[in-house]
KOLMIMAR-455672 format. One record per residue: residue in three letters; x, y, z of N, C-alpha, C in turn. Coordinates in nm, 4 decimals. Layout:
! KOLMIMAR-455672
[atom Ala, [X, Y, Z], [X, Y, Z], [X, Y, Z]]
...
! end
This chain:
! KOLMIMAR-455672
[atom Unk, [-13.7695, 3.5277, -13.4612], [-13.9123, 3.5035, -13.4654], [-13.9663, 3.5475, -13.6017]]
[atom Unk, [-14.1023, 3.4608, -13.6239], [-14.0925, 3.4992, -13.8265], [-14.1621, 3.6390, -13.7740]]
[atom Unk, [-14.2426, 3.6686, -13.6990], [-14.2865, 3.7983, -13.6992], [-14.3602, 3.8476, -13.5445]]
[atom Unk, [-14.3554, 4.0214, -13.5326], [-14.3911, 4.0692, -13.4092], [-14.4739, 3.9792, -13.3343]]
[atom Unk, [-14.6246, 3.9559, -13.4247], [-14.7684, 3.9002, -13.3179], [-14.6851, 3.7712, -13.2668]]
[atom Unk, [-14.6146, 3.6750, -13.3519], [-14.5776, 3.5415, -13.3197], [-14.4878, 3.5572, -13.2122]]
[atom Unk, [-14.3871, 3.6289, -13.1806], [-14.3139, 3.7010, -13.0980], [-14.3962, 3.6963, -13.0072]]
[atom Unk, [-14.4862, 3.8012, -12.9166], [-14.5096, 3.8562, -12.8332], [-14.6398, 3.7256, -12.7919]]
[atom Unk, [-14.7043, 3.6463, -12.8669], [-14.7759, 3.5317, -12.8237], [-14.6664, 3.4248, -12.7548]]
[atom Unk, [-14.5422, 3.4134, -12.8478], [-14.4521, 3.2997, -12.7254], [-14.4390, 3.3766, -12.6342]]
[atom Unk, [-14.3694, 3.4915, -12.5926], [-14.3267, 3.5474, -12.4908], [-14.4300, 3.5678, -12.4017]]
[atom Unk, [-14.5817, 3.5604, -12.4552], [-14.6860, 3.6208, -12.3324], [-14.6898, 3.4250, -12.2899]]
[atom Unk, [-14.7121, 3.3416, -12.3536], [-14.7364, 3.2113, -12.3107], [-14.6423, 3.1752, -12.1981]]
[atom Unk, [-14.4961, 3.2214, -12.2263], [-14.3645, 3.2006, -12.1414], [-14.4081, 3.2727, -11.9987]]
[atom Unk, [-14.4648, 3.3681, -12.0057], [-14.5306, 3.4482, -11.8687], [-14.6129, 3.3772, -11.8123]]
[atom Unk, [-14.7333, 3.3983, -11.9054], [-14.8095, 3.3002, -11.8453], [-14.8683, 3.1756, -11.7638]]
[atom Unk, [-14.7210, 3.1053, -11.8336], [-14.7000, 2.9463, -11.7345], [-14.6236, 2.9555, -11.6052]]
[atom Unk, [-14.5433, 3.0440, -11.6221], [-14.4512, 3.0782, -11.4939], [-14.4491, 3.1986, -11.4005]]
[atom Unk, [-14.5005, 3.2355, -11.4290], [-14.5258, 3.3864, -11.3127], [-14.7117, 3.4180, -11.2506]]
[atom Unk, [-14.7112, 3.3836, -11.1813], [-14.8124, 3.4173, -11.0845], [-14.8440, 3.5309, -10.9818]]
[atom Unk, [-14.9647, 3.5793, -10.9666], [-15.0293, 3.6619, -10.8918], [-15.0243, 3.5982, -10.7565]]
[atom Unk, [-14.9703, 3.6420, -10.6085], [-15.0418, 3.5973, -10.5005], [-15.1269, 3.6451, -10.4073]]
[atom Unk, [-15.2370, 3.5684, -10.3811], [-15.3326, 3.5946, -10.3197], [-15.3792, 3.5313, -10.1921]]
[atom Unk, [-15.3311, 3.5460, -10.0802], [-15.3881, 3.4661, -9.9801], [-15.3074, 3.3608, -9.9997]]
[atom Unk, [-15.1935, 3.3650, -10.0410], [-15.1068, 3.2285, -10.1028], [-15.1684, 3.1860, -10.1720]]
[atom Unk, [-15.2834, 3.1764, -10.2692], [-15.3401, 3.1126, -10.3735], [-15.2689, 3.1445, -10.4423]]
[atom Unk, [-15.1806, 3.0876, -10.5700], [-15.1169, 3.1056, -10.6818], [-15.2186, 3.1013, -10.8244]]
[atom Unk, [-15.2016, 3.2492, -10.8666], [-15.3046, 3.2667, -10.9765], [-15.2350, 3.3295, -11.0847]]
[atom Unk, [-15.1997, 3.2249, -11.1732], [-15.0581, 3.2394, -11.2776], [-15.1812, 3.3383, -11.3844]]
[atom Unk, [-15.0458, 3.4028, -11.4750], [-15.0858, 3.5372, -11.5198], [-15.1904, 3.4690, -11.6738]]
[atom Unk, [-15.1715, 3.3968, -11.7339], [-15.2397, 3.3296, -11.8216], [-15.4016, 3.3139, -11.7737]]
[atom Unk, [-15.3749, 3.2799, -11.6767], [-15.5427, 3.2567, -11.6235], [-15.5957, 3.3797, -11.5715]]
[atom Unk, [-15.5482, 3.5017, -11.5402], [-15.6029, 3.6382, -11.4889], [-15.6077, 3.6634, -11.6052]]
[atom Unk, [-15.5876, 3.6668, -11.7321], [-15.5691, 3.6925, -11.8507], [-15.4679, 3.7557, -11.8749]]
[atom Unk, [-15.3716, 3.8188, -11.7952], [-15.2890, 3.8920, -11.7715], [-15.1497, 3.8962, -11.8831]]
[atom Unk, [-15.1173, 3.7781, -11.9345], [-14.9933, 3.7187, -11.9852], [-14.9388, 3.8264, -12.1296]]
[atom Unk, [-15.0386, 3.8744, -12.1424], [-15.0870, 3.9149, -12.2673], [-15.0121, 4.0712, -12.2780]]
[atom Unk, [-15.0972, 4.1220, -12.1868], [-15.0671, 4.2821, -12.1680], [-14.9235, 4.2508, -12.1173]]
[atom Unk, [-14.8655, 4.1956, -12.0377], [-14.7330, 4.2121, -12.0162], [-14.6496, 4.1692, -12.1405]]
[atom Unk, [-14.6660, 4.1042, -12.1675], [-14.5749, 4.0813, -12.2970], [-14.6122, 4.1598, -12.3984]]
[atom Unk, [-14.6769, 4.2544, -12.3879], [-14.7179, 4.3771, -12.5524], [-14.6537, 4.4565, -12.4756]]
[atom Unk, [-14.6728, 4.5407, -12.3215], [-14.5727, 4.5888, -12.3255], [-14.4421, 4.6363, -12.2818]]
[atom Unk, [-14.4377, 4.5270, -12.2754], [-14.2727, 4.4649, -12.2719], [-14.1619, 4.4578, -12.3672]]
[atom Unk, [-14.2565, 4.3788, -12.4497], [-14.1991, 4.3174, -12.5830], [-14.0820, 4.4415, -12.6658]]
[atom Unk, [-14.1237, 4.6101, -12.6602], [-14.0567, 4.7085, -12.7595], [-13.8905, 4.6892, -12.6839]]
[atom Unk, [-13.8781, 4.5950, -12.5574], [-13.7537, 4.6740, -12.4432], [-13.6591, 4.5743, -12.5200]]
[atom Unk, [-13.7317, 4.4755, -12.5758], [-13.6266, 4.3203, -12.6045], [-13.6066, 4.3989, -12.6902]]
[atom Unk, [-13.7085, 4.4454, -12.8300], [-13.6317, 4.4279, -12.9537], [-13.5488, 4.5738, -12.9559]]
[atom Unk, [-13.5482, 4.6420, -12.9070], [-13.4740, 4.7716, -12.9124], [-13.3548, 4.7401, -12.7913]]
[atom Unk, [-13.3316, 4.6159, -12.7556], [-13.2188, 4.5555, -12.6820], [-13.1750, 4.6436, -12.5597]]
[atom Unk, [-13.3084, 4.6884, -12.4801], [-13.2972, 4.7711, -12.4129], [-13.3778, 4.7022, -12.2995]]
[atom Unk, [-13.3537, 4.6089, -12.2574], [-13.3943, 4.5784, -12.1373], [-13.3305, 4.5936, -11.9792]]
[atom Unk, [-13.4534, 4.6641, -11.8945], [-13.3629, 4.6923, -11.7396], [-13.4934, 4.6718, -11.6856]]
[atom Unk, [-13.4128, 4.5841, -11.5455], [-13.5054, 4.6093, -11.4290], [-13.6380, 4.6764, -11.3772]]
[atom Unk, [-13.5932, 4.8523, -11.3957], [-13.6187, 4.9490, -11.3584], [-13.7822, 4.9813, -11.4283]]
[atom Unk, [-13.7148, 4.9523, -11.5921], [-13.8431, 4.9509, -11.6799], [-13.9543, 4.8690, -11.6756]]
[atom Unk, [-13.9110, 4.7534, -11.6468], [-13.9970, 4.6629, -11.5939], [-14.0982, 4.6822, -11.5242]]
[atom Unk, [-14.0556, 4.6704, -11.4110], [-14.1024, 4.7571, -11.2843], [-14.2017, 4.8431, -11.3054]]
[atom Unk, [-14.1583, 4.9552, -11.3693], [-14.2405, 5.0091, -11.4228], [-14.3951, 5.0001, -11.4577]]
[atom Unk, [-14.3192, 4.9336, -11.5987], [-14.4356, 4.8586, -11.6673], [-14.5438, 4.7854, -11.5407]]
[atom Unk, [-14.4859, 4.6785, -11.4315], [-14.5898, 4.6014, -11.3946], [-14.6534, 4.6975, -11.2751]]
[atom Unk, [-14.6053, 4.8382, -11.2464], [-14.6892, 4.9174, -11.1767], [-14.7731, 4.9765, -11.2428]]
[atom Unk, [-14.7924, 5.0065, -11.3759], [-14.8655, 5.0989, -11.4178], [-14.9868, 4.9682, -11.4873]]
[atom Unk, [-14.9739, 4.8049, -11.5080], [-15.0903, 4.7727, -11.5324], [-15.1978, 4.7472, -11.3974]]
[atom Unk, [-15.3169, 4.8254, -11.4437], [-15.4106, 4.7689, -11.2953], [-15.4570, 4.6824, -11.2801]]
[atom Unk, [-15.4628, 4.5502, -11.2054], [-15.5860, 4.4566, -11.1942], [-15.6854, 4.4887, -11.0946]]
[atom Unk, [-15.8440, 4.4565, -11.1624], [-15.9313, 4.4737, -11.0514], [-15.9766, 4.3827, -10.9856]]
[atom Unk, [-15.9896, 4.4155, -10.8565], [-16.0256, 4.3018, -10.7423], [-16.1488, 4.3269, -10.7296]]
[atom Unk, [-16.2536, 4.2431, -10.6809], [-16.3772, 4.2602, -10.5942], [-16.4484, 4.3292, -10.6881]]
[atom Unk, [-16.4496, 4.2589, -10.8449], [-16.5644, 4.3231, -10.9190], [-16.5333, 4.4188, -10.9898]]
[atom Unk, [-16.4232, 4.4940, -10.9501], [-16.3534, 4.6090, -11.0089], [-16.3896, 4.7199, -10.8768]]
[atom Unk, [-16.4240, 4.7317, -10.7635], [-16.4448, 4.7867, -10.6556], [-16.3070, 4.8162, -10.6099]]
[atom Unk, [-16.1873, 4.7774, -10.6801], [-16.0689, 4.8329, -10.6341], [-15.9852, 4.7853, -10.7411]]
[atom Unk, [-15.8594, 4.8630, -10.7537], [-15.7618, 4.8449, -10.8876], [-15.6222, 4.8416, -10.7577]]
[atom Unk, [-15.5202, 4.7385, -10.7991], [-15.4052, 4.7409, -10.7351], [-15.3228, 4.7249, -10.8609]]
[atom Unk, [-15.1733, 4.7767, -10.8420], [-15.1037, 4.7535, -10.9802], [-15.0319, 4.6106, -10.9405]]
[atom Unk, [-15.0094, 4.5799, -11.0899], [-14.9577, 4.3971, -11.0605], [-14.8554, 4.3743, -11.0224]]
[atom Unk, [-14.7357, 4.5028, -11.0131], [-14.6559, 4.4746, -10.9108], [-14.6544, 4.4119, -10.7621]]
[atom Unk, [-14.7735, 4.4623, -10.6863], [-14.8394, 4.4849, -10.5920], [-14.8518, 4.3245, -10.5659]]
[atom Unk, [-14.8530, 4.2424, -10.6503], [-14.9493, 4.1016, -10.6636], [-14.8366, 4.0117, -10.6661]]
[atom Unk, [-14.7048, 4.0362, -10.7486], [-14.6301, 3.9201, -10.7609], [-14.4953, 3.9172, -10.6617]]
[atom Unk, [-14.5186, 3.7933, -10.5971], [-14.3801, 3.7868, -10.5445], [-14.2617, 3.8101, -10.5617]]
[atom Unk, [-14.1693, 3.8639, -10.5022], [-14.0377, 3.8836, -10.5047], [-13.9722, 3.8004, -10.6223]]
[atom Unk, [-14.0113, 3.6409, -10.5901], [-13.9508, 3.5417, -10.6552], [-13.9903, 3.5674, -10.8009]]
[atom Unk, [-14.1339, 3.5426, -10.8423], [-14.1639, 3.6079, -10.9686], [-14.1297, 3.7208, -11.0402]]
[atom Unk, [-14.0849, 3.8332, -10.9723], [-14.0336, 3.9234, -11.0221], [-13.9158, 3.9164, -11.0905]]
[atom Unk, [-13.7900, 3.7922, -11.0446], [-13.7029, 3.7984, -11.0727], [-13.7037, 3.6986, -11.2162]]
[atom Unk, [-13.7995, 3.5570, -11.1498], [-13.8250, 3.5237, -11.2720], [-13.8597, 3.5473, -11.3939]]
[atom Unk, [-13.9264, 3.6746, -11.3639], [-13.9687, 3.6962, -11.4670], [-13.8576, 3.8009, -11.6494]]
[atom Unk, [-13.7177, 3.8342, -11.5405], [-13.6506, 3.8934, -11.5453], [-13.5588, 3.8341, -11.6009]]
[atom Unk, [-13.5454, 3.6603, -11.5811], [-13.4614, 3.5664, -11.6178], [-13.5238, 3.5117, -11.7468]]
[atom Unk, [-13.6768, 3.4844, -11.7338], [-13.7479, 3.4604, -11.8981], [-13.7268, 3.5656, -11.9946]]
[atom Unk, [-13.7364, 3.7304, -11.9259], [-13.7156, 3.8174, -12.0491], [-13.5894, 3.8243, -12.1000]]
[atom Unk, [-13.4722, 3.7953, -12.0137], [-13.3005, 3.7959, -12.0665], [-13.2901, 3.6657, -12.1882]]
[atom Unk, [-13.3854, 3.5410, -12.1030], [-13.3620, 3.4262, -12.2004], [-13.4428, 3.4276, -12.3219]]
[atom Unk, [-13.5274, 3.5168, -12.3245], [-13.6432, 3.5068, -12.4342], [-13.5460, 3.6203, -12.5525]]
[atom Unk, [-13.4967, 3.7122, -12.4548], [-13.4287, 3.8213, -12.6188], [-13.2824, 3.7391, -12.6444]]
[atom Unk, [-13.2120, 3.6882, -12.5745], [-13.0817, 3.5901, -12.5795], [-13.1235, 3.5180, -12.7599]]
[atom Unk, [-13.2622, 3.4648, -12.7155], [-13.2945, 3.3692, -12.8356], [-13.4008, 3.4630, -12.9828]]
[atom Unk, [-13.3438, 3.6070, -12.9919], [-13.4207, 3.6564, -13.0480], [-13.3410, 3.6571, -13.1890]]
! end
């Protein structure tokens, strides 16, 4: 990648289109919560220090909060994405540093 910001804008776009929040089964992909963004900033240090795991992940998507109902409640975005997304999302970050 020619540089970090350009980096972490493909990788948040790559989120963005494919991993979703569920709600009531409404599918509310992370681009449109605005979400795409913060996960891929910080994310992004695990690729280039070729240190990517599961575990950290995880992490990461417990400790960002989204607020529901106005901000009348914060759940972490773990909390929000399906099983399936989780993994996907796990398969974009292997394929996204593969091509780094």
């Amino acid at each position: 990648m020619a540089n970090t910001t350009e980096a972490i804008e493909t990788l948040a776009a790559e989120i963005g289109e494919n991993i979703y929040i569920d709600v009531a089964k409404w599918h509310l992909y992370l681009r449109d919560a605005h979400l795409h963004t913060t996960v891929a900033e910080e994310i992004y240090p695990m690729l280039v220090d070729d240190n990517l795991e599961e575990n950290r992940v995880l992490q990461i998507l417990q400790s960002i909060p989204v607020k529901l109902g106005g901000g009348k409640r914060e759940v972490p975005l773990s909390d929000l994405l399906p099983a399936q997304c989780q993994t996907n999302l796990m398969e974009i970050l292997e394929e996204f540093q593969r091509n780094m």
